[in-house]
C-alpha positions as CSV (number, residue, x, y, z in Angstrom):
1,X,-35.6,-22.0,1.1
2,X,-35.4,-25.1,3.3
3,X,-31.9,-24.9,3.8
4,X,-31.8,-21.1,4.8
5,X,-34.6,-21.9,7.2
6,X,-32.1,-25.0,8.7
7,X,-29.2,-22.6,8.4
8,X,-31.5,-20.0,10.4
9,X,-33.0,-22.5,12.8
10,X,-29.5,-23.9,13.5
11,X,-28.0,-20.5,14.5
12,X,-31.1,-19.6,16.9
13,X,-30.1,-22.9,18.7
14,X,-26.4,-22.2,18.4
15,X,-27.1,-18.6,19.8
16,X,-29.2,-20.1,22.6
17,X,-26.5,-22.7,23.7
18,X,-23.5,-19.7,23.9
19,X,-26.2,-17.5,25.9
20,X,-26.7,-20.7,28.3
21,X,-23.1,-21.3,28.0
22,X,-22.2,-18.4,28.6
23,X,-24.2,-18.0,32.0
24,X,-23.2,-21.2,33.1
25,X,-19.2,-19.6,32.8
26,X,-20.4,-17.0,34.3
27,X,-21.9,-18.4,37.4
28,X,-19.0,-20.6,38.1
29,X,-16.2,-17.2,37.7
30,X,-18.7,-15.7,40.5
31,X,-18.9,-18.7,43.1
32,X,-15.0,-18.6,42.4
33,X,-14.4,-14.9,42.6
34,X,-16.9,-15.1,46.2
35,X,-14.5,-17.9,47.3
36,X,-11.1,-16.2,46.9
37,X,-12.3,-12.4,48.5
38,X,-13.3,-14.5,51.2
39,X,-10.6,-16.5,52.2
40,X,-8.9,-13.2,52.0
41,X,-11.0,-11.1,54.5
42,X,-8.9,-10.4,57.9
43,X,-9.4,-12.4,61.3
44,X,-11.7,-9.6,62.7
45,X,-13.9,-9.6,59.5
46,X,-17.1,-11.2,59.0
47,X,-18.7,-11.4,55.8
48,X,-20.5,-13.4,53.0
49,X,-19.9,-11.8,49.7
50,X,-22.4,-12.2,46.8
51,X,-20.8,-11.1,43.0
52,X,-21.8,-10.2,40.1
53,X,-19.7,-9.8,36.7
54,X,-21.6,-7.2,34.4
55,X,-20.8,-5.5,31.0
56,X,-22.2,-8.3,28.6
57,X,-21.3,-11.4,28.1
58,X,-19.1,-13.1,29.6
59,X,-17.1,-14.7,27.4
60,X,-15.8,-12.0,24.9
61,X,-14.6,-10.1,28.0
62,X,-12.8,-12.7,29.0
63,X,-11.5,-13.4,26.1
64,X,-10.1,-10.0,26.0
65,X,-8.9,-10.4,29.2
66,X,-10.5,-7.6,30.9
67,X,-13.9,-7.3,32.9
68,X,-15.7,-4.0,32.7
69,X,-17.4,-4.0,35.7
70,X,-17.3,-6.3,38.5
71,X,-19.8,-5.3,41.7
72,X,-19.3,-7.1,44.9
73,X,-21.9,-6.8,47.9
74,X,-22.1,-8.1,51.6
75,X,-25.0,-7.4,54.4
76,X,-25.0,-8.2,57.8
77,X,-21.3,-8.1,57.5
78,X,-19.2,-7.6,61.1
79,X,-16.0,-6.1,61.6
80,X,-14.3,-6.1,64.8
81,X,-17.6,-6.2,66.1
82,X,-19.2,-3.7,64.0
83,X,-21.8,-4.4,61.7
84,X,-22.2,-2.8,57.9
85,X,-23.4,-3.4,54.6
86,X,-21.1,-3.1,51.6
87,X,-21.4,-2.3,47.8
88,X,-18.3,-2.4,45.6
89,X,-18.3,-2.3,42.0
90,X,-14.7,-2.5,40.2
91,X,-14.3,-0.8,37.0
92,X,-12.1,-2.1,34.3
93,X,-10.8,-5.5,36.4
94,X,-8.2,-7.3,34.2
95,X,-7.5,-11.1,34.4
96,X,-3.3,-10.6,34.9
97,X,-2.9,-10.5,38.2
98,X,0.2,-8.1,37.9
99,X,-2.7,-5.2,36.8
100,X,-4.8,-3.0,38.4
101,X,-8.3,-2.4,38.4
102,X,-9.1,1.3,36.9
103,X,-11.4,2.5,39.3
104,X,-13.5,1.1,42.3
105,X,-16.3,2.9,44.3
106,X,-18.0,1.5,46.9
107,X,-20.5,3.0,49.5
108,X,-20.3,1.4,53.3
109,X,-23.0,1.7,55.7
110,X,-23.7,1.4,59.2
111,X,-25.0,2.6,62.5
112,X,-23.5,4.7,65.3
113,X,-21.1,2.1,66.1
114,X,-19.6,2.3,62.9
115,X,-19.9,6.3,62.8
116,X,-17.7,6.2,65.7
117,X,-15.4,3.7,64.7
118,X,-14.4,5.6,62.0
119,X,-14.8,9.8,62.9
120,X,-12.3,9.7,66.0
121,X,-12.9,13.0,67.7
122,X,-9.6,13.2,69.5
123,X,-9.5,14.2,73.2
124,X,-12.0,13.2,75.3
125,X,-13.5,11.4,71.8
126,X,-16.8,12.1,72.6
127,X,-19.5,9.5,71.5
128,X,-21.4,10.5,67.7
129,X,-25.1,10.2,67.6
130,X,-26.9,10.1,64.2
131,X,-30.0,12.7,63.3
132,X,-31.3,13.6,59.9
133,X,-28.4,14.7,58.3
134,X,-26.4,15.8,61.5
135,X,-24.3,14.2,63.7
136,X,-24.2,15.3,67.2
137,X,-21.7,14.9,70.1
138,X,-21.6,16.1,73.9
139,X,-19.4,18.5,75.5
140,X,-18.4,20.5,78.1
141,X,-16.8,23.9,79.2
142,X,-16.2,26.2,81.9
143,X,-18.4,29.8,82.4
144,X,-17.6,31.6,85.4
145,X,-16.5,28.8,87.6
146,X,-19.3,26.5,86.1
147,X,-18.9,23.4,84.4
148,X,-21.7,23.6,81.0
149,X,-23.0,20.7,79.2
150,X,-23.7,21.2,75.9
151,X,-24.4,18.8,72.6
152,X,-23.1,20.4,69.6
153,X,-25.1,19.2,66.7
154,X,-23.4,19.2,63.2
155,X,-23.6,18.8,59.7
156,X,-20.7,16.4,58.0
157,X,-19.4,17.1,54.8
158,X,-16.5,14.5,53.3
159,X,-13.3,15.9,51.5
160,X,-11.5,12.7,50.1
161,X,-8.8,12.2,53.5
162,X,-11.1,13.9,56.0
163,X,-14.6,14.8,56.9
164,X,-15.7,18.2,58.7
165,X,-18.1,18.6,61.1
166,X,-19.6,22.2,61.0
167,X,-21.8,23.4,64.0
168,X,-25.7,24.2,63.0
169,X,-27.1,24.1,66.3
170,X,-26.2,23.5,70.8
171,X,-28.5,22.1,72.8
172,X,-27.1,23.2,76.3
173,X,-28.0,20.0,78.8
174,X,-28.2,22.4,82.0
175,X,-30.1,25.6,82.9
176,X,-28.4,28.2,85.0
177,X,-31.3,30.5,86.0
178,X,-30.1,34.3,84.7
179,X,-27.0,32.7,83.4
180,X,-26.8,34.5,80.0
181,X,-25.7,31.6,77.7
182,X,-25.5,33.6,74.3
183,X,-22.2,34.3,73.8
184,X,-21.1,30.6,74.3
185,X,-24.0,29.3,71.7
186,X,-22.3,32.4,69.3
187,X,-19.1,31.1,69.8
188,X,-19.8,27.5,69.3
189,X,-21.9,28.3,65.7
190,X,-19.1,30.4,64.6
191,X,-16.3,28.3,65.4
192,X,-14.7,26.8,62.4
193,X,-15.8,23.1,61.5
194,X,-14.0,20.8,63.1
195,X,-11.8,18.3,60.8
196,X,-11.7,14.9,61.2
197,X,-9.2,12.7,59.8
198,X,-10.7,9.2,58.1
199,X,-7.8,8.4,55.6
200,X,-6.0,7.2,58.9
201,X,-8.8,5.3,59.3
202,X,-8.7,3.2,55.7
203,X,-6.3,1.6,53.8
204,X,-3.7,3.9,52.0
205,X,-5.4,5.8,48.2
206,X,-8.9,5.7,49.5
207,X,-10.5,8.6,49.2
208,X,-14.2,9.0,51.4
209,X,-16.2,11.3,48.2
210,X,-19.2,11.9,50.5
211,X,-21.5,11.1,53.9
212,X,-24.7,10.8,54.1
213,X,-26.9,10.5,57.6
214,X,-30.0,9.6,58.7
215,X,-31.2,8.8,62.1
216,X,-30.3,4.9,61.6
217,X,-27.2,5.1,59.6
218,X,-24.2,6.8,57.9
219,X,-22.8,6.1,54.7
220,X,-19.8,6.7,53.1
221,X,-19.3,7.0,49.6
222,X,-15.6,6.2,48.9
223,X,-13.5,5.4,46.0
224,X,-9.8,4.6,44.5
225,X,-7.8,4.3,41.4
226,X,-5.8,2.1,39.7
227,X,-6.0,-0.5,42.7
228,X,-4.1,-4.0,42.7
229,X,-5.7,-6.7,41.5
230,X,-5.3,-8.3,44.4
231,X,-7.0,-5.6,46.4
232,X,-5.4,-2.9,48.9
233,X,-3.2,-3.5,51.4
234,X,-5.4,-3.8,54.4
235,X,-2.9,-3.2,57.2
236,X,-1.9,0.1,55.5
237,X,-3.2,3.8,56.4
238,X,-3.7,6.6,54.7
239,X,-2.7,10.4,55.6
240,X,-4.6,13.5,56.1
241,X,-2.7,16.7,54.5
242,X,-1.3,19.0,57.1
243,X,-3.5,22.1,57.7
């Protein structure tokens, strides 16, 4: 009986020590994994990167030479003079640096700045405002000889390489006395959503899944498979299908 109890007490102690181990491994893979992402960020970007290697212990995934998940975050973060937040988790990262990762998702967020940065209207690429849900824009157009201000207010919807804006409301900026402004709200409600193309936006085999806005922020919930190890290339684009 004594020896099964030192057998027993051994292996608690044993267990403990490969837990601690373990961590310890673990913790150093992170700091090292932090380092490398950022010595690889571009000139313009700004950005301290906490991660965090999941899916068990450490050890036995490394051993078999694959990580399941792999979650990477930054706040605060500034590109070309645009702040965000990021949250990145890798799926299925493998240690050979010839591989790919299996699937990452990540969801970027950021104010009107970043809205704008990234939805590029075209034309006169009017300036985005955030509401609940909507994102708004101004515009103008001609009625009888008269130049009409209008904001178009519009709810986003993503669709991988592009995101459409579709009209749910115009708030004309001017009043014209008996000026009968109905047909030009009608027409501006049912005119077809405009598209916007994002993939031009982002590295080549991202896809944007959704967008969510509130009156502080958008977010973009985006995605990719079977992604180099060593991360996209950043100074690619992507393409929007024609039509």
């Amino acid at each position: 009986m004594a020896f099964v109890i030192v057998v027993v007490v051994i292996v608690a102690i044993l267990g403990v020590a490969l837990w601690l181990a373990d961590g310890l491994i673990r913790g150093i893979a992170q700091d090292s994994v932090e380092d490398v992402l950022e010595s690889k960020l571009p000139g313009d970007v700004e950005a301290e990167l906490d991660v965090a290697i999941g899916g068990g212990l450490f050890l036995p995934q490394a051993i078999s030479g694959e990580f399941s998940e792999v979650t990477v975050t930054t706040e605060d973060a500034v590109a070309n003079g645009i702040p965000f937040d990021l949250v990145a988790t890798a799926h299925g990262v493998p240690l050979d640096e010839n591989a790919a990762i299996d699937h990452v998702s990540a969801v970027v967020s950021g104010g009107e700045d970043a809205a704008n940065a990234l939805l590029v209207l075209g034309g006169a690429d009017p300036d985005l405002s955030l509401g609940d849900g909507t994102l708004s824009y101004e515009q103008s157009t001609s009625i009888l000889g008269m130049t009409v201000g209008y904001t178009l207010v519009t709810e986003p919807e993503a669709h991988g390489d592009s995101v459409t804006l579709t009209p749910v409301d115009v708030e004309v900026a001017s009043s014209f006395g008996n000026l009968d402004l109905t047909g030009l709200v009608n027409r501006l409600l049912g005119g077809e959503p405009l598209s916007v193309c994002v993939a031009s936006s982002l590295p080549e085999g991202i896809s944007v899944d959704a967008i969510d806005v509130t009156s502080r922020e958008v977010a973009l919930t985006l995605s990719a498979d079977d992604v180099p190890r060593s991360g996209p290339d950043l100074a690619s684009r992507g393409t929007c299908d024609a039509g």
